[in-house]
Residue, then its C-alpha position, 0 to 999 in steps of 0.5 A: x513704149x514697151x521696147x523703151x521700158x525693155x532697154x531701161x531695165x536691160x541697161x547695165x545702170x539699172x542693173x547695177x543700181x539693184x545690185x547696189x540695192x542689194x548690197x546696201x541692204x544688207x550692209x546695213x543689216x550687218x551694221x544695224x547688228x553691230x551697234x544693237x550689239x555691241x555699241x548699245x550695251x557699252x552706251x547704256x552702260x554709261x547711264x548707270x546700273x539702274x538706268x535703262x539707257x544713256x537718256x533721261x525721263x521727263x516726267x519719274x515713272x513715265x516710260x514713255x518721256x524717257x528721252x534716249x540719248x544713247x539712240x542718238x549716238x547709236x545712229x550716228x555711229x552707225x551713220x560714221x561707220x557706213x559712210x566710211x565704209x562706202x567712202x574707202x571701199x567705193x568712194x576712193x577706187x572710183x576716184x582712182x580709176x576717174x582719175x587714171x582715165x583722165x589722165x591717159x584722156x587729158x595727156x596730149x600727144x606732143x606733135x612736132x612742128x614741120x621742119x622748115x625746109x633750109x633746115x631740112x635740106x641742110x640736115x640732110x646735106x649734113x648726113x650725106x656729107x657724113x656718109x661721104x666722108x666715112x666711105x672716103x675713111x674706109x677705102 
């Protein structure tokens, strides 16, 4: 039992996968910064000066009914902007290379059908009369 857990965590997919793990992380650390940052405050400002946001209260004077609509916008660009980046950078090199290897894979060699054997001897009585004829030009 303990052999089977030593191969499932030596495999090269599990390694693989915490490094992806890894890097996801802090992609979207980079991209959480980038919407809290930059995307927020240009959402925010679409709702006004004395707005706290693009959104609006249900009840006046309740912070807690205030519904942010400008949150919403910011997770799905920060949705569209991871999914794009694993797209173009994973997505599509992957494809490429899938696509290269079934390629070579599914490209089948070309045999050639045996030579029926009238042909065959008469291809070769053509060549040896060739050859005669060329030494009789030459002497």
């Amino acid at each position: 039992m303990i052999k089977g857990f030593r191969d499932f965590i030596l495999r090269g997919n599990v390694i693989e996968l915490a490094i992806a793990v890894v890097i996801g992380s802090a992609f979207t650390a980079l991209v959480g910064a980038f919407t809290a940052n930059i995307i927020n405050p240009l959402i925010a400002s679409a709702g006004g000066i004395d707005a706290s946001g693009l959104g609006f209260r249900i009840r006046p004077g309740n912070d807690a009914t205030f519904v942010d609509i400008g949150a919403v916008i910011t997770a799905a660009v920060t949705f569209l902007i991871t999914a794009a980046v694993v797209y173009f950078l994973f997505v599509v090199p992957m494809n490429r290379a899938t696509a290269r290897l079934h390629a070579h894979a599914a490209a089948p060699e070309v045999e050639q059908e045996p030579m029926p054997v009238d042909t065959a001897l008469l291809t070769e009585m053509r060549d040896l009369l060739r050859e005669m004829a060329g030494r009789d030009a030459r002497q």
